[in-house]
Structure formats: C-alpha cells, structure tokens
C-alpha positions as CSV (number, residue, x, y, z in Angstrom):
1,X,0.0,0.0,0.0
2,X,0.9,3.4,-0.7
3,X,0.0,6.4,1.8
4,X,0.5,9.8,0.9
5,X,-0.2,12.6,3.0
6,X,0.4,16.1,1.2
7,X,2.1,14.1,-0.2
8,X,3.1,10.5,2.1
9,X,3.6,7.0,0.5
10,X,3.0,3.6,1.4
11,X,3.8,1.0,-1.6
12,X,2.6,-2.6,-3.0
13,X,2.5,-1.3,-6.2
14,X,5.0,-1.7,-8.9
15,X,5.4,2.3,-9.3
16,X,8.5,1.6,-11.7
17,X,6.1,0.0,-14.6
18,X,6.0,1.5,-18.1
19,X,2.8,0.2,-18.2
20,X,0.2,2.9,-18.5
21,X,-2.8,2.2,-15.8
22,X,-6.4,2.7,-15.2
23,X,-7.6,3.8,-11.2
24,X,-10.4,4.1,-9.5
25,X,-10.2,7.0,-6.9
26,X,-12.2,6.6,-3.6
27,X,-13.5,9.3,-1.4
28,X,-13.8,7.7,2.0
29,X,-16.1,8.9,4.4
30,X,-19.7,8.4,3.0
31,X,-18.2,6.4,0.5
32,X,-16.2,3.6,2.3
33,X,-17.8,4.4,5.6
34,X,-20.6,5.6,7.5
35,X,-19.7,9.0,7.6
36,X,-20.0,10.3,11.0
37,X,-17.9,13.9,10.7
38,X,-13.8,13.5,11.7
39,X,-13.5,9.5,12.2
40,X,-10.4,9.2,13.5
41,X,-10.8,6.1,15.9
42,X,-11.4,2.4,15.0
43,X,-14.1,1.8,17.4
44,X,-15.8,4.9,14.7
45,X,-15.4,3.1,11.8
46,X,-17.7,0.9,10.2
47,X,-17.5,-0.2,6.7
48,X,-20.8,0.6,4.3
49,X,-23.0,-2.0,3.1
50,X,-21.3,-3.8,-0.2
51,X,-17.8,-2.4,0.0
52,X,-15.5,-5.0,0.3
53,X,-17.5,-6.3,-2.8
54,X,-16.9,-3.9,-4.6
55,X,-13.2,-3.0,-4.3
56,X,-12.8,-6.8,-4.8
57,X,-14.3,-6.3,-8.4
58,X,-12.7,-3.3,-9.5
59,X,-9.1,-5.2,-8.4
60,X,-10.5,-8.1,-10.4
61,X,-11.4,-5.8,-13.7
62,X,-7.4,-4.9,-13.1
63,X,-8.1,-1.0,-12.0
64,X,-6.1,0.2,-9.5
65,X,-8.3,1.6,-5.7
66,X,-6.6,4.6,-4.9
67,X,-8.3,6.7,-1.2
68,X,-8.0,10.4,-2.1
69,X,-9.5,12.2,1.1
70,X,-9.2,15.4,2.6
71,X,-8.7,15.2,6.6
72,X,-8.9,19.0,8.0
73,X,-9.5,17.2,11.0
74,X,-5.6,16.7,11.2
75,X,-5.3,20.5,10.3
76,X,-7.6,21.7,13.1
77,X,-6.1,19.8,15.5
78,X,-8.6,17.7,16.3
79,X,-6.5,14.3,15.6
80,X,-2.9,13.2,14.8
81,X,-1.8,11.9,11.1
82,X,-1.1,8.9,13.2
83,X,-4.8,8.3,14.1
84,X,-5.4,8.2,10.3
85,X,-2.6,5.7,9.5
86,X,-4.1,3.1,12.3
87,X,-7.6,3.9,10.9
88,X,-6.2,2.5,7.2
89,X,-4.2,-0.2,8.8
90,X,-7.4,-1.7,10.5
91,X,-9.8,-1.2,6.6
92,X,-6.8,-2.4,5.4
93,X,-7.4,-6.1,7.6
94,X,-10.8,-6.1,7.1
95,X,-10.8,-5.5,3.5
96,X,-7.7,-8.2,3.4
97,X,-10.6,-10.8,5.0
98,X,-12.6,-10.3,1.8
99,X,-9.7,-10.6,-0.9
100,X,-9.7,-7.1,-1.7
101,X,-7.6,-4.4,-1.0
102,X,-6.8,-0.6,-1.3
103,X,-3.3,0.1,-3.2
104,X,-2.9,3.6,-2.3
105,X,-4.1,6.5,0.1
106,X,-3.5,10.1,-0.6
107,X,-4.3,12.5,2.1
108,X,-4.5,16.2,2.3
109,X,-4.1,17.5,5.7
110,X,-4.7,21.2,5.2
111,X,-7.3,23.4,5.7
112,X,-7.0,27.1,4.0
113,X,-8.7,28.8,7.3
114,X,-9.2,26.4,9.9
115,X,-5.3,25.1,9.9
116,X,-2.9,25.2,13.0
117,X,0.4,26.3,11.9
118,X,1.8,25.2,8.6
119,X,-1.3,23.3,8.4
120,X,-3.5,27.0,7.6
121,X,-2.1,26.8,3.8
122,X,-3.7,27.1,0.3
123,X,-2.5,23.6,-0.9
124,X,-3.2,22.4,-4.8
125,X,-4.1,18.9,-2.9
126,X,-7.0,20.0,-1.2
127,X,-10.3,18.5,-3.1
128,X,-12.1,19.7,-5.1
129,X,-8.4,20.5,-6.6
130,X,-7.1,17.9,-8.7
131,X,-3.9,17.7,-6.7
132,X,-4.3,14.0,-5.2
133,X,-5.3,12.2,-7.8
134,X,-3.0,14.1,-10.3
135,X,0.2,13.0,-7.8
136,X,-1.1,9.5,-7.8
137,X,-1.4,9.6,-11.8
138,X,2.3,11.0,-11.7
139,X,3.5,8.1,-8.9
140,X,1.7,5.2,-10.4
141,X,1.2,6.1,-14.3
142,X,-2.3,6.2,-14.4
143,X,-4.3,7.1,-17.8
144,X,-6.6,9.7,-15.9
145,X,-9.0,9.8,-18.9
146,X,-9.4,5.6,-18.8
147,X,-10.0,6.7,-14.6
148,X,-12.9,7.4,-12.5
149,X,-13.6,9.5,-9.2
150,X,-16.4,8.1,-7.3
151,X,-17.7,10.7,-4.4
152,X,-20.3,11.6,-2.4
153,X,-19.7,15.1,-2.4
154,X,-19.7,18.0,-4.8
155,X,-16.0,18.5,-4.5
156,X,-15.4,14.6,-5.5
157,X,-17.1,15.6,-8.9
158,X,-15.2,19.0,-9.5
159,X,-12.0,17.4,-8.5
160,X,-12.4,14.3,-10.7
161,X,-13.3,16.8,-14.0
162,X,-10.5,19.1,-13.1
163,X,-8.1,15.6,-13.0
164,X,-9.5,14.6,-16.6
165,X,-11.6,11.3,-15.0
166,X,-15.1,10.4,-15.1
167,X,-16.8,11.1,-11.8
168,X,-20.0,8.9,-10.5
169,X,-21.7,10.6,-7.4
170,X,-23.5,8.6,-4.4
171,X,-26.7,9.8,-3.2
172,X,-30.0,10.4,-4.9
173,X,-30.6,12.1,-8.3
174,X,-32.4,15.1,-6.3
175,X,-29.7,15.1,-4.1
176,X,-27.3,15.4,-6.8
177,X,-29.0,18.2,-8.4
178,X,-30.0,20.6,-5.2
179,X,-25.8,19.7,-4.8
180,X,-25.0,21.5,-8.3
181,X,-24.0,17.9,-9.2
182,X,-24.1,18.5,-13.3
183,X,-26.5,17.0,-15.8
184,X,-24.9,13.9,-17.0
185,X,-23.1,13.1,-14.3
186,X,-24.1,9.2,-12.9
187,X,-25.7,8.8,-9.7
188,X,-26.0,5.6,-7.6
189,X,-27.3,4.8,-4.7
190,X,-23.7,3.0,-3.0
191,X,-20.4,2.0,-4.1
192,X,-21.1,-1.2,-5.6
193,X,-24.2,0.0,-7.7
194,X,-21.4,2.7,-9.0
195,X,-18.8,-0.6,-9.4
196,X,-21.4,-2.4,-10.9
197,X,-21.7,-0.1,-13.6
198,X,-17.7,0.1,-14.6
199,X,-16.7,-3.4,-14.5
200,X,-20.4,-4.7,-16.1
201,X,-21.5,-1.4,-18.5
202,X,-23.7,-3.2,-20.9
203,X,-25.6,-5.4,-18.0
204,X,-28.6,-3.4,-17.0
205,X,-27.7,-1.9,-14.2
C-alpha cells in the first residue's frame, strides 16, 4: 500500500512499470464508511453495506483503488496523522478478510482557514483541486482519462473533471441536483451500484 499525505507514501504497487494504468479514486467517508464527521478512531469506523465487494471487483477488472481524502481534521487539531494511518491499517485487515484491497491513500491534511500552523495553507491537494489524484497519476502512471472519481460530495465531482476522470456521485438524483452535481453526471445509490456499472457497462444496471 501506498500512503500519501500532502504528499506521504505507502507502496505494494510496482510504481517503476511502463505500463500505463487505469484507477479508481475513492472518497472515504460516505463512501467507504458511515460517515460520522472527523473519524479518526477504530471503534468509529464501520464499513458501508457492499464495500468490500466492490473494491474486490474493480481489483478483479485490473483497475487500481486509490483513497483520495481530505482530513482537515488533522489540520484543526482535532487528531494526529497517526490516528489516520491506524484507521487505514485496521480497513486495510478487514478488507484483506474479503480478498480485496486498497493500493494507495492520498491525504490532504490542510485546511485554508481552519489550519494550525503550517497546516493554515492554500494547498493544490485540497479536493475539489485535482492535486491527489493528479500525484497519484504521476507516482503510479495512471491514464486519468481511462479513470474514475467516485464521491459523495460536490468537491469529488469538481476534483475528478478538473483531473480529466469520469466522476460517478452517491446519493439520490435530487440530491445530486440541489448539490450543483451537473446534468450527466451518474448517480447511484452506493459504491457497488457505482462498481457495478464500470466493470459490467452493458448489464442493466
């Protein structure tokens, strides 16, 4: 596994291959997990309905699961970048007890106004900026355009069309549309209906 905070790095991944890729970039929170605002503690976590399922498939369609998630908690002081390491080692073990597994996590630790210390800082990684999954396209030589972003959030979408990917959004269609979500964008209930529709396009979804 590769971690990257800002930028860090963890590796499993042959980073030295010519061979051009094709990733799958993850939000976490509302995505992976219940989202339940700055989990930073294992007994917090708890994985959503499905996902193990589908990481398992997109590793078996041969895409790459990269994490890209913006942690201000870490910039307002509110938890340590340690915290979020043990949180990835523990998804990392139960995801392992599925056969599937996450090959990267990028993580932006900054906040532009809420920061402490060098932590306060306009940074280009900061979703909905591109910077994450661009770094990860430079790191692991990812085809961005043959890529997809899949969020829950506004700044998911914006940051997977500024990277040059194709974003899916979770939630509802209304929800997607009161969000500013644009026409055309897909919308899916979870991550496996969103999976689903990658690795198996022409089966009615």
């Amino acid at each position: 596994m590769k971690t990257v905070t800002g930028f860090l790095t963890r590796v499993d991944v042959d980073t030295t291959s010519q061979r051009t890729k094709k990733a799958v970039f993850l939000d976490r929170d509302g995505v992976i997990n219940v989202e339940k605002g700055y989990v930073h503690r294992i007994e917090e976590f708890e994985l959503l309905p499905g996902v193990p399922r589908a990481i398992r498939l997109l590793k078996d369609a041969g895409f790459l699961v990269i994490v890209v998630t913006n942690q201000s908690g870490i910039a307002r002081g509110y938890y340590p970048l340690d915290a979020v390491h043990r949180l990835h080692c523990h998804l990392d073990e139960e995801l392992a007890a599925f056969g599937a597994c996450i090959d990267a996590y990028y993580i932006c630790p900054h906040h532009p106004e809420h920061g402490i210390g060098d932590l306060k800082v306009n940074c280009s990684c900061r979703k909905p900026l591109p910077g994450m999954l661009e770094q990860a396209a430079a790191d692991f030589g990812i085809h961005l355009s043959e890529s997809y972003m899949i969020g829950d959030k506004p700044t998911d979408v914006e940051a997977g069309l500024a990277a040059g990917c194709r974003p899916l959004f979770l939630g509802t269609v209304r929800g997607a549309r009161e969000g500013g979500i644009p026409e055309g964008i897909p919308v899916f209930p979870g991550l496996l209906d969103a999976v689903r529709a990658i690795v198996e396009p022409d089966k009615p979804q």
